[in-house]
C-alpha positions in Angstrom: 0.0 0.0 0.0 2.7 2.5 0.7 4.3 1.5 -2.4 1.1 2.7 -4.5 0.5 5.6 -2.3 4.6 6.1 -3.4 4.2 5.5 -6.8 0.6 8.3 -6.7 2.6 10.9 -4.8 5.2 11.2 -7.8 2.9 10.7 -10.9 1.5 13.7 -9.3 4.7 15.8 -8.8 5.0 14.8 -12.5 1.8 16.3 -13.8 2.5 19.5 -11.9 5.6 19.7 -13.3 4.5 18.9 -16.4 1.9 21.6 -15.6 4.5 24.1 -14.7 5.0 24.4 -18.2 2.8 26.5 -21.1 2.9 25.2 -24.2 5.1 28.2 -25.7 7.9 26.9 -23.1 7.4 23.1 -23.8 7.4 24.0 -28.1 10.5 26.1 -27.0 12.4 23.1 -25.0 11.7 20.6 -28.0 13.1 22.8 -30.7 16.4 23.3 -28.5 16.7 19.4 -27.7 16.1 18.8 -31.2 19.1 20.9 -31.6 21.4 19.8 -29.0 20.7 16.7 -30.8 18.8 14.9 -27.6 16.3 13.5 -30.0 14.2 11.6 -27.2 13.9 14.7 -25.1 12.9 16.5 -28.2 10.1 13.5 -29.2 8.7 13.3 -25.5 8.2 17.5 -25.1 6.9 17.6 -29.1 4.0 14.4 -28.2 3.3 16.4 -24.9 2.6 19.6 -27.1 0.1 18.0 -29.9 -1.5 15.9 -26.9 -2.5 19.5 -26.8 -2.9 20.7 -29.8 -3.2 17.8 -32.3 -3.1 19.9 -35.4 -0.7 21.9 -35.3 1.5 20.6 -38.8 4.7 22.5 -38.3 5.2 20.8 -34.8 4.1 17.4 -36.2 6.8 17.6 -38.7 9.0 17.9 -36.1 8.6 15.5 -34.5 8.7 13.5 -37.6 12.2 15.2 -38.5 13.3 13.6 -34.9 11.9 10.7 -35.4 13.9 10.2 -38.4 16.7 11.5 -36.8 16.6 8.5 -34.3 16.0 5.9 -37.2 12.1 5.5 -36.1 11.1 5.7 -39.9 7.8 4.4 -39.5 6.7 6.6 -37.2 8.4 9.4 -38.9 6.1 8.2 -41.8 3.1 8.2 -39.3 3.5 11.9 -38.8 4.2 13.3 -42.0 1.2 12.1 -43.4 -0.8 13.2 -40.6 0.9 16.4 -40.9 -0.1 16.5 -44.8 -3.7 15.9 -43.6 -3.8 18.9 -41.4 -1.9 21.3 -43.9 -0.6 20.0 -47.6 2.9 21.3 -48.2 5.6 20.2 -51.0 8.2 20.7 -48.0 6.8 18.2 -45.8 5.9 16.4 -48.6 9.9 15.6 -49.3 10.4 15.1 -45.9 7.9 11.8 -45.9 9.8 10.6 -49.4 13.2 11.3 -47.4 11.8 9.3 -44.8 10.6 6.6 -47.0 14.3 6.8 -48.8 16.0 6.2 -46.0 13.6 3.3 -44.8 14.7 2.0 -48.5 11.1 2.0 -49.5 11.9 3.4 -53.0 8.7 2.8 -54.5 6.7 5.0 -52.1 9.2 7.6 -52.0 9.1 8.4 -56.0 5.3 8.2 -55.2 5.3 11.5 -52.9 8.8 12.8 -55.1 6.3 12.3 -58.5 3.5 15.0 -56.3 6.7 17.0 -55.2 8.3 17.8 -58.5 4.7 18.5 -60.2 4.0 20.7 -57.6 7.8 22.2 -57.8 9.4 21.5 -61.4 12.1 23.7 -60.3 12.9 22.0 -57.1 16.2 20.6 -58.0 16.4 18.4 -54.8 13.3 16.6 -55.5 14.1 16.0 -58.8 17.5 14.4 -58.2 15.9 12.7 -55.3 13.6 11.4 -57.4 15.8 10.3 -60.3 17.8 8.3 -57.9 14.8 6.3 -56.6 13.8 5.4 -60.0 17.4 4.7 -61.2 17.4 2.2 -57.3 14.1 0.5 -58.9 15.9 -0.1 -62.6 13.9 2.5 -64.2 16.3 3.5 -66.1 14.3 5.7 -69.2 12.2 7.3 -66.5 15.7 8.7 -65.1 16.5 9.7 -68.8 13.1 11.2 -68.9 13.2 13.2 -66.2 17.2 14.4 -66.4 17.6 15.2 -69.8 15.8 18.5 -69.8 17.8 19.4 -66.1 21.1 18.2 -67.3 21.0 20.3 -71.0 19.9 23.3 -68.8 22.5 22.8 -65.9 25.7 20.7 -67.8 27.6 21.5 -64.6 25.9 19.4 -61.9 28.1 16.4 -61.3 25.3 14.8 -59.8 22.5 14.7 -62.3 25.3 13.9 -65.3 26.0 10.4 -63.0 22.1 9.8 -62.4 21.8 10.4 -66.2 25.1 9.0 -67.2 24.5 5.6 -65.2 20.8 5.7 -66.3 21.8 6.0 -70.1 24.6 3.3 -69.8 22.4 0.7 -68.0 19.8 1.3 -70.8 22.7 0.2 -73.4 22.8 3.6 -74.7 26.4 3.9 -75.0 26.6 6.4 -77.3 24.5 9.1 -75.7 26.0 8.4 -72.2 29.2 9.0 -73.7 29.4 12.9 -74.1 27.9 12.7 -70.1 30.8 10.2 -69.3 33.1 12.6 -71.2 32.7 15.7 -68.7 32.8 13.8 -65.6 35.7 12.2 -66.4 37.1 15.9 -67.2 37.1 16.4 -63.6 39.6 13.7 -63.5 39.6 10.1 -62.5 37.4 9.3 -59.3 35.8 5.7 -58.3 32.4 7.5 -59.3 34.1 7.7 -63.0 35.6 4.4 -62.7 32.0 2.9 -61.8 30.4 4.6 -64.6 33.0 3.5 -67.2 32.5 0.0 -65.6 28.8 0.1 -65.5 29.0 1.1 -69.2 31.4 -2.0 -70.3 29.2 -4.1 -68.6 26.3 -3.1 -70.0 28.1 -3.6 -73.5 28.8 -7.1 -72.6 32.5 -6.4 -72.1 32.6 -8.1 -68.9 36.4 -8.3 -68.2 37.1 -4.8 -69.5 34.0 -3.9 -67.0 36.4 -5.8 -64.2 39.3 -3.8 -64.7 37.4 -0.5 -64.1 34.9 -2.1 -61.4 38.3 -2.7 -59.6 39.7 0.2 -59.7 36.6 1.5 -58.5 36.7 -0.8 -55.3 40.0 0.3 -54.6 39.1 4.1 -55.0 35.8 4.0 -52.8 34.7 0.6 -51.8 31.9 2.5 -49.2 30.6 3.9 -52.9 27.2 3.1 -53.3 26.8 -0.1 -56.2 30.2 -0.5 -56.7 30.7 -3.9 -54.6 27.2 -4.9 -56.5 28.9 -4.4 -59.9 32.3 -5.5 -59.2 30.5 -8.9 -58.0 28.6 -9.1 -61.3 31.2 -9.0 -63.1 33.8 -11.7 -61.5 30.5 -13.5 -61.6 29.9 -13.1 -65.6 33.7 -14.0 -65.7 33.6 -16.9 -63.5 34.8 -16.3 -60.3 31.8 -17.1 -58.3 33.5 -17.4 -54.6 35.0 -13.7 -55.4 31.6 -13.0 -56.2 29.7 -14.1 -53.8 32.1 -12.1 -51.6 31.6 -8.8 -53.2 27.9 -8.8 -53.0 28.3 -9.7 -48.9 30.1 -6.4 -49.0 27.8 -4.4 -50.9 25.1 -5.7 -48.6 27.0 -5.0 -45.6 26.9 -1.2 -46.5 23.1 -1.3 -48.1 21.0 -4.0 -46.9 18.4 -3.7 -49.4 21.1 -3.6 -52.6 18.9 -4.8 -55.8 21.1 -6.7 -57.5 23.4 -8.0 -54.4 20.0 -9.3 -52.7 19.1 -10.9 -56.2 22.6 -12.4 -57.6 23.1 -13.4 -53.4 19.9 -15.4 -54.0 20.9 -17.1 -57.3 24.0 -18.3 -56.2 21.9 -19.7 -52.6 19.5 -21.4 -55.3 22.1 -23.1 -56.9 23.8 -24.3 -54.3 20.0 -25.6 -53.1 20.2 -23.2 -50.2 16.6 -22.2 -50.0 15.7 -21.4 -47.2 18.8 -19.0 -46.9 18.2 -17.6 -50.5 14.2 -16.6 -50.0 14.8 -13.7 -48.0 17.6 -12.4 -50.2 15.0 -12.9 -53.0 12.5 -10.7 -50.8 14.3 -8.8 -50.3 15.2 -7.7 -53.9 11.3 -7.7 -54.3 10.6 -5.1 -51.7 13.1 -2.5 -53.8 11.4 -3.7 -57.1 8.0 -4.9 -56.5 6.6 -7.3 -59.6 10.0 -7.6 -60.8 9.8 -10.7 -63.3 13.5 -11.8 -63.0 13.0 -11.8 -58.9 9.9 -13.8 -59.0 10.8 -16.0 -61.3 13.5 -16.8 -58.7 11.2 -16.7 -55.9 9.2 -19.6 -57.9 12.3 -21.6 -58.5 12.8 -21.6 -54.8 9.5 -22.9 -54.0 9.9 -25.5 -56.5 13.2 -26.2 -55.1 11.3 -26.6 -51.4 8.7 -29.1 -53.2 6.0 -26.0 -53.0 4.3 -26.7 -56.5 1.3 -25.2 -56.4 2.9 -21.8 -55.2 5.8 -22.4 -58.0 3.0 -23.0 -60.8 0.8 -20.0 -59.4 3.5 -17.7 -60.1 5.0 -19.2 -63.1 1.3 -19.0 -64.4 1.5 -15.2 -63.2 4.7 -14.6 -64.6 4.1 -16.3 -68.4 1.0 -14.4 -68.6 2.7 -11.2 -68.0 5.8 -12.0 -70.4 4.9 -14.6 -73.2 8.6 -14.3 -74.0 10.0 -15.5 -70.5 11.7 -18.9 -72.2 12.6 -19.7 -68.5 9.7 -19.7 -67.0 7.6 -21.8 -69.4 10.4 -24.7 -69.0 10.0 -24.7 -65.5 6.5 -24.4 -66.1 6.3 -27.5 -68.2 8.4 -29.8 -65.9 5.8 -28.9 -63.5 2.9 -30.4 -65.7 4.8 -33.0 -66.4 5.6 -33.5 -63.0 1.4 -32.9 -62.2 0.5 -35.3 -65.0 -0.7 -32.7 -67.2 0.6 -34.0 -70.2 -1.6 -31.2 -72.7 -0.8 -28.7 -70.2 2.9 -29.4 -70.6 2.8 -30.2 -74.4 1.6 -26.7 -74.6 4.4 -25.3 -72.8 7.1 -27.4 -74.5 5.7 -26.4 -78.1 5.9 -22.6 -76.6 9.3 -23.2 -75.9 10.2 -24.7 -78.8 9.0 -21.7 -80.8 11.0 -19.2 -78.5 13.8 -21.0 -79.3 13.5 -20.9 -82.5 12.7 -17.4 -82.8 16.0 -16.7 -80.4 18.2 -19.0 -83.2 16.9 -16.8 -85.7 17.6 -13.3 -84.5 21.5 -15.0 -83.4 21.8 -16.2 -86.9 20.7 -12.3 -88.4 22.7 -10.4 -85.7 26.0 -11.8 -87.0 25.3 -11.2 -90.5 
């Protein structure tokens, strides 16, 4: 009983301490925690305040900003939209895709960047912003799309000439990245330039010249983002598989949710017949680049691999229907009829291979004409 009566007596010297306070002097305590960088003293005083006054926007922002601050990006999330509600503003607007950039939730962040930049076409940040999501995503024409106009106008800014430079080289368009490659590597040699050159070799199916560059790169910068992703794609197209298995562990080290590390990680676990260590790898990937058909296709092969049919057939189903073309995916397909005792089903699918094949022969046989 004492203990209670204990535990009454100091909630209450809490709340009339608590009371002590207007809300000018609590607003005024947050905003100097938030600078002293005592983020948690900042987050309690702000939550005290719109306790208060709930819709108040500016504060709710802050708190977001020290949410984010403190790594709590859902929450952050939670109270920029609720801030929008209350009061629609292109600034906070950037701050919820900032917070969903850093929570490596790409999609949704060039979702809120796309309302930014047609709000603001000038805002430079947003636009870079959201030509880096889309380049993250593979989106590589929609980075073209959206730089081409900014980088003619503003041929200075290193950083949109490597969005667009990267974006053009990974859409094989060698030639036009070349005049952007040209003035960055006027600066003078750099692992960004080295990574770009790479990326551009690679991309041109010259793997081992892409190796020599992609090392350099490491060497240069190996905390540079994509460059241990890269570098690993390429030992990997030149057949060092250990060295790449190791480079992709590095570029996931530094970025968690990598594309292509997460994919080429769970490739390599398939093969080995590692599935249960090569799904989330594969999820990963999915959660950067949501209906991706290489990642899924993946995903299914891993099912198959666990004896999960009917989830591998769903998808393959899904995924042929999507992309007549996918050759893979309707050979997997057809062993799984085949397997299922669905022999029309999986004449089908061997006949529709059998044509993509043959369709594949022919444009070999014309290309090297």
């Amino acid at each position: 009983m004492k203990y209670r009566l204990a535990l009454a007596v100091v909630w209450a010297g809490l709340l009339c301490g608590q009371a002590r306070q207007s809300p000018q002097e609590l607003l005024k305590e947050a905003i100097a925690f938030q600078q002293q960088g005592k983020l948690d003293q900042a987050i309690h005083d702000y939550e005290l305040f719109l306790d208060m006054y709930p819709k108040v926007a500016e504060v709710r922002s802050n708190l977001a900003a020290a949410l984010v601050g403190s790594g709590r990006y859902a929450e952050a999330i939670e109270e920029y939209q609720r801030a929008l509600e209350t009061k629609p503003d292109p600034a906070v607007r950037l701050n919820l895709a900032l917070a969903y950039y850093k929570a490596a939730n790409y999609p949704k962040a060039a979702e809120e960047l796309d309302k930014v930049h047609a709000a603001e076409p000038a805002n430079s940040q947003a636009l870079l912003l959201l030509a880096d999501c889309n380049l993250r995503m593979g989106r590589n024409k929609r980075v073209i799309e959206l730089l081409n106009p900014f980088y003619t106008a503003n041929p200075g800014n290193l950083g949109a000439a490597y969005l667009l430079g990267t974006a053009l080289a990974r859409d094989g368009q060698t030639v036009a990245a070349q005049p952007v490659i040209n003035q960055i590597t006027s600066r003078g040699d750099s692992a960004e330039v080295r990574l770009l050159m790479g990326t551009a070799k690679f991309t041109g199916r010259d793997f081992h010249g892409a190796l020599d560059d992609l090392k350099k790169a490491v060497d240069m910068n190996p905390n540079l983002p994509d460059v241990y992703s890269y570098y690993g794609m390429a030992l990997l197209l030149t057949g060092d598989q250990n060295g790449a298995r190791q480079a992709f562990e590095k570029e996931l080290q530094h970025d968690p949710n990598n594309f292509d590390a997460n994919l080429r990680m769970g490739f390599l676990l398939r093969n080995d017949q590692d599935y249960d260590q090569a799904l989330p790898y594969l999820e990963r990937a999915l959660n950067v680049r949501p209906g991706d058909l290489a990642v899924r296709f993946q995903i299914a092969s891993v099912h198959l691999g666990q004896g999960k049919e009917d989830l591998a057939r769903g998808e393959l189903e899904k995924i042929v229907k999507e992309a007549p073309s996918f050759l893979e995916a309707h050979v997997t397909l057809a062993t799984i009829y085949y397997r299922e005792k669905r022999k029309q089903d999986g004449d089908r699918e061997r006949a529709i291979v059998d044509k993509l094949n043959a369709e594949r022969q022919a444009q070999q046989v014309e290309a090297g004409k």
